[in-house]
C-alpha positions in Angstrom: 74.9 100.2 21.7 75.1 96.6 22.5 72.2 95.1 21.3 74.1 93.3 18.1 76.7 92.0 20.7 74.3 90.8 22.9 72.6 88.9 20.4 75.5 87.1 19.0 76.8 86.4 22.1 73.9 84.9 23.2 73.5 82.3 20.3 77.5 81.6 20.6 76.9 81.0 24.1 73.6 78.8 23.4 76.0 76.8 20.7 78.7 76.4 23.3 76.5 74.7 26.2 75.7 72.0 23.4 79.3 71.1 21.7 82.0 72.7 24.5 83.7 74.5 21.4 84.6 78.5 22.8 86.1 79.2 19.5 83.8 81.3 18.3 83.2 82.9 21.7 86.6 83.9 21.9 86.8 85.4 18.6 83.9 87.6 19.2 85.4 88.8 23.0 88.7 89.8 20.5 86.5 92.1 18.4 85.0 93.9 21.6 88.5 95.2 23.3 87.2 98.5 22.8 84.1 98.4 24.5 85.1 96.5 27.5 87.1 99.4 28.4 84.7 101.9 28.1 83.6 100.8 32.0 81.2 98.1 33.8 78.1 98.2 31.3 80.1 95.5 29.5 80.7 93.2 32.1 77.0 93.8 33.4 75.6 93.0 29.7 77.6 89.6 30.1 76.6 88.8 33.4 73.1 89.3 32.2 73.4 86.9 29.3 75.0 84.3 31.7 72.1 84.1 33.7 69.3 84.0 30.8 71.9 81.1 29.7 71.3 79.0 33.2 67.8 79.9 33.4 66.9 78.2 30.0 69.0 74.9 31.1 67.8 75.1 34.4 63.8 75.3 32.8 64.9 71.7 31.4 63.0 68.2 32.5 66.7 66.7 32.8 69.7 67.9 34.5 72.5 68.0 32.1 75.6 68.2 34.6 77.9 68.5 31.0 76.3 71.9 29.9 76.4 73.2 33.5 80.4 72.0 33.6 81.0 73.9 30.2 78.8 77.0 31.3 81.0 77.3 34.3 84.4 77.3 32.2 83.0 79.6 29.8 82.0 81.9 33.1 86.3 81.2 34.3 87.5 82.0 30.6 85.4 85.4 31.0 86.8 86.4 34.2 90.4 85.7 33.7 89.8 87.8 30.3 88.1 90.8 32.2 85.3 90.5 30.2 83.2 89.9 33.5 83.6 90.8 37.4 85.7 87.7 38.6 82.7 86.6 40.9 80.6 85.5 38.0 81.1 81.9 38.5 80.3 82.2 42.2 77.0 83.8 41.0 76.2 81.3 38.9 76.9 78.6 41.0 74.8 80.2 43.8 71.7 80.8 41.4 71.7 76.9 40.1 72.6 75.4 44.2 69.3 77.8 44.9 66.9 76.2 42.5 68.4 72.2 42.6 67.1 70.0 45.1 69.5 68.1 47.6 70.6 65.2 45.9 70.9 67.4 42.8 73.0 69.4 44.6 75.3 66.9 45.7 75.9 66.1 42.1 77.1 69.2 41.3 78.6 69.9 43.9 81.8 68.8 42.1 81.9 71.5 39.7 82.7 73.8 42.5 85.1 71.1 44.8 87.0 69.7 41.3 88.1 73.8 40.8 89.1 74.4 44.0 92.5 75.5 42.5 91.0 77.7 40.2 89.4 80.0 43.0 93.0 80.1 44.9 94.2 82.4 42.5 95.1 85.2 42.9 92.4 86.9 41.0 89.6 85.1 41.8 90.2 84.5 45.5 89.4 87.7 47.3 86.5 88.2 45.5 84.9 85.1 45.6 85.5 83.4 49.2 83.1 85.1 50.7 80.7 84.3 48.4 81.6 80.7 48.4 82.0 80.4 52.3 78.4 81.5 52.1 77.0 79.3 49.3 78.5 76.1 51.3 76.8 77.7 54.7 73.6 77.9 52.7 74.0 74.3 51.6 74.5 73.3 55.0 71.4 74.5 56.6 70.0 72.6 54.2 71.2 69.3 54.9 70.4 66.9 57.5 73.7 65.7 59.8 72.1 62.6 60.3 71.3 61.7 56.8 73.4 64.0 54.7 76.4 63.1 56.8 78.7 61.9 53.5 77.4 65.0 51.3 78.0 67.7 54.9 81.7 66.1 54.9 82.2 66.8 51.4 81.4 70.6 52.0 83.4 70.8 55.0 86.5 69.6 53.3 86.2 71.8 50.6 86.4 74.8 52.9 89.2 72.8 54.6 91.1 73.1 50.9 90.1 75.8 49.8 90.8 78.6 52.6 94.5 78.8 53.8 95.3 76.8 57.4 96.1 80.1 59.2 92.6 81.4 58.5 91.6 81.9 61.6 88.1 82.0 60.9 88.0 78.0 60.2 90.2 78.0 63.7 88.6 77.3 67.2 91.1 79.6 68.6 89.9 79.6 72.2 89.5 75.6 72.4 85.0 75.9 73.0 83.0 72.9 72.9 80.1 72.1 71.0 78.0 72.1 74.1 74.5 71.9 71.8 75.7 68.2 71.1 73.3 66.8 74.0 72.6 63.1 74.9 68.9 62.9 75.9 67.7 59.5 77.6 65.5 58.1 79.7 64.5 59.5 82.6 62.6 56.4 84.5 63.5 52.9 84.5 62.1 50.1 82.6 61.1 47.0 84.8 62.0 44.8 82.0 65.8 45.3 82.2 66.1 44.1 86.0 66.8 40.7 85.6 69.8 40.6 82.8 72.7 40.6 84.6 76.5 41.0 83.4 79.2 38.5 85.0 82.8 39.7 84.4 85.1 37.0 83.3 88.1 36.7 85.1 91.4 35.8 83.1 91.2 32.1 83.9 87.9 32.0 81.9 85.8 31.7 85.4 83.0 33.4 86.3 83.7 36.0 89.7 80.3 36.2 91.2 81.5 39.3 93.5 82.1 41.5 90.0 78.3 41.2 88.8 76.6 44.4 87.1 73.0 44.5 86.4 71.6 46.3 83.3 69.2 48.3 85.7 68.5 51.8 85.3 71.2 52.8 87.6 73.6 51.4 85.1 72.1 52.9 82.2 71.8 56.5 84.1 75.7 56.3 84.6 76.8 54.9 81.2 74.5 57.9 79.5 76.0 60.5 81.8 79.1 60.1 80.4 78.4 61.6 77.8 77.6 65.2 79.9 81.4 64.9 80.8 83.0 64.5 77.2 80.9 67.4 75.5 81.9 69.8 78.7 85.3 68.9 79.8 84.9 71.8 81.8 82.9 70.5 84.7 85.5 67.7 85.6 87.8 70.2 87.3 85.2 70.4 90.7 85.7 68.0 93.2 82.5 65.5 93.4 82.5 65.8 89.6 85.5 64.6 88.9 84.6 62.2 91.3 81.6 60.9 89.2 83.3 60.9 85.8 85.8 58.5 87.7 83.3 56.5 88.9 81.1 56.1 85.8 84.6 55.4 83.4 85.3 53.0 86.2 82.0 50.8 86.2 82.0 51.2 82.6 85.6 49.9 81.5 84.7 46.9 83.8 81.9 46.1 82.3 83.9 46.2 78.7 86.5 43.9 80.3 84.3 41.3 81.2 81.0 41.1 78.5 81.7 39.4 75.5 81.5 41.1 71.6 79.5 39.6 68.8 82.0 38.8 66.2 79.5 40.2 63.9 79.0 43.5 65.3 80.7 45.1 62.8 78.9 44.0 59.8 75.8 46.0 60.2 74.2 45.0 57.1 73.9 41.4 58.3 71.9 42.6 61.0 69.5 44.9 59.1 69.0 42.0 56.4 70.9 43.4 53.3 72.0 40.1 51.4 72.9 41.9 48.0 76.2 42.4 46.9 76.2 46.1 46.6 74.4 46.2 49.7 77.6 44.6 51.7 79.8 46.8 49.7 78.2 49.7 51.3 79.7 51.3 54.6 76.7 51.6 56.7 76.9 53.8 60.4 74.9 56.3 62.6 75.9 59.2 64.0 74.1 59.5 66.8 73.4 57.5 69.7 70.7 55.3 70.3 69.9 55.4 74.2 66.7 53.2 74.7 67.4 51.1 77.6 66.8 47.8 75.2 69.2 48.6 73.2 72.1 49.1 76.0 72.8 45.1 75.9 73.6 44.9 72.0 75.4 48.0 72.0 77.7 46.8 74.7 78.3 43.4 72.7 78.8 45.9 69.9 82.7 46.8 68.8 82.0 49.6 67.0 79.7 50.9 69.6 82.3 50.4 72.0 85.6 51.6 70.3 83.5 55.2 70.0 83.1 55.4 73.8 87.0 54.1 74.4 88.2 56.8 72.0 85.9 59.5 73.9 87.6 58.6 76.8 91.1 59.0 75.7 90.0 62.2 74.0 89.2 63.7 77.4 92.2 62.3 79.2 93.9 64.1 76.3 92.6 67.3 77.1 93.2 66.9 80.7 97.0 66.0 80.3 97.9 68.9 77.5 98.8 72.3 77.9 95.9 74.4 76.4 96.6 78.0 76.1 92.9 79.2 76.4 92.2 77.3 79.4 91.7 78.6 82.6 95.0 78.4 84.9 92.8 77.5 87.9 91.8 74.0 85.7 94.7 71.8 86.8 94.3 68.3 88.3 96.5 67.5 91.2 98.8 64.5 91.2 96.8 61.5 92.5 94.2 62.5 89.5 96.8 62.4 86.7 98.3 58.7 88.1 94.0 57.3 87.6 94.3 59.4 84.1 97.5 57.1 83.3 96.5 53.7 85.2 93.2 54.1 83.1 94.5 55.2 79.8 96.6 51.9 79.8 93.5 49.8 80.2 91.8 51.9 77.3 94.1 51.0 75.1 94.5 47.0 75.8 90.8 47.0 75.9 90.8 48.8 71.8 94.0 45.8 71.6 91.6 43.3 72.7 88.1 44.3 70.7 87.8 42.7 67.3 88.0 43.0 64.5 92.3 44.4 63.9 92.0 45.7 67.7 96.1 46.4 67.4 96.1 47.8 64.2 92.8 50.2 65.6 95.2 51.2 69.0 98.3 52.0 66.8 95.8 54.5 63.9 94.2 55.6 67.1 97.9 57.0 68.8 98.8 57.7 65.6 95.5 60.3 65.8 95.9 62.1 69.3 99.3 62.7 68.4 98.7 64.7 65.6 96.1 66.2 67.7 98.9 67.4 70.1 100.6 69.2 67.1 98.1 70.9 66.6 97.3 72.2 69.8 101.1 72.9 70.1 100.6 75.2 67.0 97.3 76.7 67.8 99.6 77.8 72.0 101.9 79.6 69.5 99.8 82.1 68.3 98.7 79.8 64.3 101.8 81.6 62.9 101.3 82.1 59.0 103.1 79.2 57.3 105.1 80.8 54.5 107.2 79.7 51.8 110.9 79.9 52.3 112.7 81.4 48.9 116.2 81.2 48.8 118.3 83.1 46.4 121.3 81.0 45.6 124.2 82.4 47.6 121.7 82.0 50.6 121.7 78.0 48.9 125.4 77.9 49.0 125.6 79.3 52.4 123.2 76.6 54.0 124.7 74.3 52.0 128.2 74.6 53.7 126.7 75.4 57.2 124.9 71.7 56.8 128.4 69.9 55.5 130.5 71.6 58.5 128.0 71.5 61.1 126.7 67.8 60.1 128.7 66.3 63.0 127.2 68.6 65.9 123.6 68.4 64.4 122.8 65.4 63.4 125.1 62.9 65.1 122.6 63.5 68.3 119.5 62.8 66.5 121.5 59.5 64.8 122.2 59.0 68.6 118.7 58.8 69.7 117.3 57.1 67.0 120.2 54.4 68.0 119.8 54.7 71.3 115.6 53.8 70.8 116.0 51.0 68.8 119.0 49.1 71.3 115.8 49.3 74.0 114.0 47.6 71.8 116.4 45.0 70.5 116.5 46.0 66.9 119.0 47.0 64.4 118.6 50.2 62.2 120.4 50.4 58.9 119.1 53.7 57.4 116.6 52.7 55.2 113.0 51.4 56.2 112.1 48.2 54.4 115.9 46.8 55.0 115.5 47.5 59.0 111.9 45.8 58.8 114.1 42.8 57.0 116.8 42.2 59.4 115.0 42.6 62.0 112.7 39.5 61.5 114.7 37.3 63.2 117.4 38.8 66.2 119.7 36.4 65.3 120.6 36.5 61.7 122.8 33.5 61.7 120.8 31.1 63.2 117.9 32.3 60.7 120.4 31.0 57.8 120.5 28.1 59.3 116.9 27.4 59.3 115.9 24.0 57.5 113.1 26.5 55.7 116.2 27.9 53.7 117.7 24.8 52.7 116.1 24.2 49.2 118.7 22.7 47.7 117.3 19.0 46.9 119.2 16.0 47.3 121.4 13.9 44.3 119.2 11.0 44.5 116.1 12.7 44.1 117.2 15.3 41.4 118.1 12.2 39.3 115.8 10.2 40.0 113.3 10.8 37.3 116.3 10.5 34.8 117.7 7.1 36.5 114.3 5.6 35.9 114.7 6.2 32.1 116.1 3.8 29.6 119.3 4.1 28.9 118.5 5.3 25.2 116.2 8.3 26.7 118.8 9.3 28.7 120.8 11.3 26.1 117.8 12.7 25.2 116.6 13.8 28.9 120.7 15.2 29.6 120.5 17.7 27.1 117.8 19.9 28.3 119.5 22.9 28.9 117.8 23.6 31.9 118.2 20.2 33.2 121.6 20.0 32.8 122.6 23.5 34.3 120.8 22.4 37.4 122.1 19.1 37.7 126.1 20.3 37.2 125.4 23.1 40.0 124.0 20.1 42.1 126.9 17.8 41.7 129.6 20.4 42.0 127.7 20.6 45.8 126.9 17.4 46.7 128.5 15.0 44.5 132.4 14.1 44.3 131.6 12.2 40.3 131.5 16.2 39.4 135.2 16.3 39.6 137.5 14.2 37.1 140.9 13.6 36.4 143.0 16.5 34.4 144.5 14.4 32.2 141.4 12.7 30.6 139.2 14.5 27.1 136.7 17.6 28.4 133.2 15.6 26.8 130.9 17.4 25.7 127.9 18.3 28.8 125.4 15.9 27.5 128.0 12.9 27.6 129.5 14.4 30.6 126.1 14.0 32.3 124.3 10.5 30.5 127.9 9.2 32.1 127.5 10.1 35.6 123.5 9.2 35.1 125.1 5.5 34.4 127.1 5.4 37.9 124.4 6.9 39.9 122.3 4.3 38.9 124.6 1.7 40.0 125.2 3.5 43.0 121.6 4.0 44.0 120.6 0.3 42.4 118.2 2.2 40.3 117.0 -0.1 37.6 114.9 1.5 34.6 111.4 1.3 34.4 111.5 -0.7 31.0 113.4 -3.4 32.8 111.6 -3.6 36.2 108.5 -3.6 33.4 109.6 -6.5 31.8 110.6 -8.3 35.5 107.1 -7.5 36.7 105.4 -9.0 33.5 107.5 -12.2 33.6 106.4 -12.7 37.4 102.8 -12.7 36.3 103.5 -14.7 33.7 104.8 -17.7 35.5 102.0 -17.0 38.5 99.2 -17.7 35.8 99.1 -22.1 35.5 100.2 -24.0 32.3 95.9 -24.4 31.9 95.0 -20.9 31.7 98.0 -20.2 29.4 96.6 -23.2 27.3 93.2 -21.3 27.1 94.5 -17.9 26.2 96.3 -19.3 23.4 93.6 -21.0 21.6 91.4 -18.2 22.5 93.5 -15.9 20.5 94.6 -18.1 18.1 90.9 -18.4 17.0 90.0 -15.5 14.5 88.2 -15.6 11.5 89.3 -13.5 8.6 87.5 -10.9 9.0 88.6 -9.8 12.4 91.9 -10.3 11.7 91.0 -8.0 8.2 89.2 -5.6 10.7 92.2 -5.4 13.0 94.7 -4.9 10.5 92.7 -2.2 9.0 92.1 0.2 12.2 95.4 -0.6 13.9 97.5 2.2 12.0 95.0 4.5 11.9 94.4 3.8 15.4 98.2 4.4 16.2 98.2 7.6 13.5 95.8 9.2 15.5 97.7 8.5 18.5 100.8 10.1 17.1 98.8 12.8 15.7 97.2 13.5 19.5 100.9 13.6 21.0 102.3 16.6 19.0 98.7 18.2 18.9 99.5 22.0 19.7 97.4 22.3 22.1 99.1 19.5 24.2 101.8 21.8 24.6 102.8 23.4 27.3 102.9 27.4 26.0 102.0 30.2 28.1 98.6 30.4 27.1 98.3 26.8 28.4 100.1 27.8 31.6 97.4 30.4 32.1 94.8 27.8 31.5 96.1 25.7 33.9 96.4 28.1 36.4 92.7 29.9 36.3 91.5 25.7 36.8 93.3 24.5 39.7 94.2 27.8 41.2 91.4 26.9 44.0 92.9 23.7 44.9 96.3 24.2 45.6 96.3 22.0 49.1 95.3 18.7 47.4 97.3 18.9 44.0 100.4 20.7 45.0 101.8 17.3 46.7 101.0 15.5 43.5 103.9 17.4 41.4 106.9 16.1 43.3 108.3 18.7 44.8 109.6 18.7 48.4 107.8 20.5 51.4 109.9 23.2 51.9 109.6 23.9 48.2 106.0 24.5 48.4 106.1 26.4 51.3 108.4 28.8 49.6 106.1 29.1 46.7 103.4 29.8 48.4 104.7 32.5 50.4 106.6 34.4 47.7 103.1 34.2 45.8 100.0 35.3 47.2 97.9 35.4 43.9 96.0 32.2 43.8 96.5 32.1 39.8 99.9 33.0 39.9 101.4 30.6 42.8 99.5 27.7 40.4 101.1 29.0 37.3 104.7 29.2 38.9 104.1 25.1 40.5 103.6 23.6 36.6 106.1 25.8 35.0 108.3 24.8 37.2 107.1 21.3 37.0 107.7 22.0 33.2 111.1 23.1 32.9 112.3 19.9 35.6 110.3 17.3 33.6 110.7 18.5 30.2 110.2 14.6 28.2 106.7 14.5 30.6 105.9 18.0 29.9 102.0 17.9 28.3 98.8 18.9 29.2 97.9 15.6 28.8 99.9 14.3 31.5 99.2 17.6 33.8 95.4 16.3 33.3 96.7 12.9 34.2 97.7 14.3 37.8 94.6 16.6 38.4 92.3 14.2 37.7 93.7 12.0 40.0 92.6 13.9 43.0 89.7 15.9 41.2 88.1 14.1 38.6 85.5 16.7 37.6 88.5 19.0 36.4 88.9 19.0 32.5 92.0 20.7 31.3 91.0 20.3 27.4 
């Protein structure tokens, strides 16, 4: 009856796993509306052919984790057509998990994680989470938590996505504790460990001989115990229990306060020997304890080893402190117990302050942690009510809508209130949105902020000009009519400058004559004299330092040529000076952005030593480097601006000038 259909669908099937076209598979399933009505011997004859399908890939040498991808969405496209049972892809997926090794497993493990919306719906859902709640069991008896760890979490938050949050089966609903999770260690002392000795350091940086601890057995006995307490809670509500558990967290926060932490602890690789880069990339931990008694010294110099017990401790506190629904109303701890819980929850936390590396930042995730851990013990007291969707119809809308705008006053001025009322303890100011309170509040008192020297970059007249005053008076002009320049310098001299303001009655000038006029009086105001002149001044002292004899000897000297030097130097001299003419207005001496980006990527690394060299003020390079934290960027923003205040020095030639003053091995060109 089906044997045709079979066979067709078979090779279509075959043809799809290679290209990913269902064309042709779908217009064969439109031809067979008939027959998959007549009852399940249809959708049996398909699920047959799907599994002679994975069998043949699976038979390969290779993995192909395409063909498997495609067979799976051809298996989805079947079961939303009922042309299968909706649990074919769950069958599927089971058969190929059961025949793949581990780390082939984890591979394809994202066929079934990247779908997880495709088995919440509606018609795939109650047939198949079973079925996948016990293909991801399977997997993890499988696994190893020790060295599967990544691959187990993967699986677990799958489950954690894919089944609602009420499902109480994913709940521990009467708060148990994983009581297999045992600590073994040693159970006789080692006679090497008697002699190392732990001094706490006091806060003055002295050593107290009175606090010493010794790394004995006794020590290590207590420190391991510990661990009895936190996977049994339980136990800490009898007397001379309770009375341990104080005494061990006591002997063992003391210790923390006083030994001292590698500041390398955290970088394990550097103590297992990985030099490679990929190696240092690589997040490398252990789940489970190590308890030989040689190891107990590095692990307590160890931050990591050491924020695990602190948070263990506040985990328990936690517990002790909360109201738990499921636990027993004779497991209450009287008054002198709960003021040690808070004394030594404070030290807890200013010892995770004080551990490197980011100890604050660590505290303020860690709060952030057990408080969210509270909600959800607060949810789990009230019964893990169903959390459903809210659907409004639109008079309902309307309805809330005028309840909010009458009631807005009654409701929310109290929670404005508090929120005020917080931040007044604290000595901040909130203004209703987040990043403009974190603003204002950086300094209490916004005025005296503004008037912090670090704001003032405004430069001064004199040395805005000055780089203009030095010029000849015929380079002026040109210099004035920059139109950056001369926006800049009018803004300037309405501030600081009384020349900005002229009579009424005299001609409006044009800006650049405006500007080469008041260059002319600053320059007799400073005594500025151009460099041209002081040129000339300089070379006439030297002149009349050298005696009459040596200017005797210079002049014969030069006034001795033969013909053919003087030929030879009439010869190269022009097309000595048309190269240099040529080299000034090369295009690559120009200052475009590609050139800026040059620059940049070259002395991006050595912003300390050339920054100083571009003549701009303190504050001015303070302010650049703090509103640029890009290396590249910071150095591109220092020459452009370089660029657009010295626009007649603006080459690469003279940016190479002032780099290589400071780092000669750096070639611009």
């Amino acid at each position: 009856m089906f044997g045709q259909f079979q066979d067709q669908l078979q090779s279509l099937i075959n043809v799809y796993v290679q290209d990913g076209d269902p064309t042709q598979v779908v217009e064969l399933l439109e031809t067979q509306e008939k027959k998959k009505k007549e009852g399940n011997d249809f959708k049996v004859l398909v699920e047959s052919i799907f599994k002679k399908t994975l069998l043949n890939l699976s038979c390969e040498d290779e993995i192909n984790f395409q063909q498997f991808e495609w067979l799976l969405q051809l298996s989805i496209l079947f079961a939303r057509d009922n042309s299968s049972f909706c649990s074919l892809p769950t069958i599927i997926m089971s058969e190929l998990f059961d025949c793949r090794t581990i780390e082939e497993c984890e591979s394809l493990f994202s066929l079934i994680d990247n779908n997880v919306n495709v088995w919440k719906e509606e018609i795939f859902f109650k047939n198949v989470k079973n079925m996948l709640l016990r293909l991801c069991n399977d997997l993890l008896r499988r696994l190893s938590r020790n060295q599967n760890t990544v691959f187990c979490g993967r699986i677990l938050i799958f489950l954690a996505n894919f089944f609602p949050l009420f499902e109480r089966s994913g709940l521990n609903i009467t708060s148990e504790f994983n009581q297999d999770n045992s600590t073994s260690y040693a159970l006789q002392a080692d006679d090497e460990l008697s002699d190392n000795i732990i001094d706490i350091e006091n806060k003055e940086g002295e050593y107290n001989d009175s606090n010493n601890f010794t790394i004995d057995y006794n020590f290590y006995k207590k420190f391991w115990q510990l661990q009895e307490y936190f996977r049994n809670p339980i136990i800490c509500y009898t007397k001379s229990n309770y009375k341990s558990f104080q005494l061990y967290c006591n002997e063992v926060l003391s210790v923390f306060s006083g030994y001292k932490i590698d500041p390398n602890s955290c970088c394990y690789f550097q103590s297992l020997g990985l030099d490679s880069d990929d190696d240092k990339e690589r997040n490398i931990y252990f789940v489970k304890y190590l308890t030989n008694q040689k190891l107990l010294e590095l692990q307590l110099s160890d931050s990591n080893f050491r924020r695990h017990i602190l948070i263990q401790i506040l985990i328990i506190f936690q517990y002790f402190t909360t109201n738990v629904k499921s636990r027993n109303d004779a497991y209450i701890l009287n008054e002198d117990q709960n003021n040690w819980i808070n004394e030594t929850k404070k030290k807890v936390n200013q010892l995770i302050e004080e551990t490197p590396p980011n100890g604050s930042e660590v505290r303020t995730v860690i709060e952030h942690l057990l408080l969210r851990e509270e909600y959800w013990n607060r949810w789990k007291n009230e019964g893990c009510n169903e959390l459903k969707e809210v659907v409004e119809t639109e008079e309902q809308q309307q309805q809330n809508a005028d309840y909010v705008r009458n009631s807005y006053h009654s409701v929310n001025l109290a929670r404005v209130g508090e929120k005020l009322r917080a931040h007044n303890n604290s000595n901040r100011i909130i203004i209703g949105n987040h990043e403009m309170t974190r603003l204002w509040n950086f300094c209490p008192d916004n005025l005296e902020a503004c008037r912090s020297q670090k704001r003032a970059f405004t430069p001064s007249i004199e040395r805005y000009f000055e780089s203009v005053l030095k010029r000849p008076a015929k380079e002026r002009f040109e210099y004035c009519s920059e139109p950056n320049f001369s926006w800049r310098a009018l803004r300037l001299l309405s501030q600081k400058s009384s020349y900005f303001f002229v009579p009424s009655n005299q001609v409006v000038k044009p800006v650049n004559d405006y500007l080469q006029g008041i260059t002319e009086r600053l320059a007799q105001e400073f005594n500025v004299v151009p460099n041209s002149i002081a040129e000339q001044e300089e070379s006439k002292a030297e002149t009349e330092d050298i005696s009459d004899d040596e200017l005797l000897k210079n002049v014969e000297t030069n006034s001795v040529k033969s013909d053919d030097d003087m030929n030879t130097t009439t010869n190269t001299t022009p097309d000595t000076n048309d190269s240099n003419a040529n080299e000034s207005t090369l295009p690559d001496d120009i200052l475009n952005e590609t050139t800026l980006e040059h620059i940049a990527v070259k002395i991006a690394d050595h912003w300390d030593e050339l920054s100083p060299l571009f003549d701009f003020a303190e504050d001015e390079l303070e302010f650049i480097k703090d509103n640029f934290n890009d290396p590249i960027a910071r150095a591109k923003h220092l020459v452009t601006l370089w660029k657009e205040q010295n626009p007649a020095r603006a080459s690469l030639k003279n940016v190479q000038k002032i780099v290589q003053a400071v780092k000669p091995d750096i070639n611009l060109f």
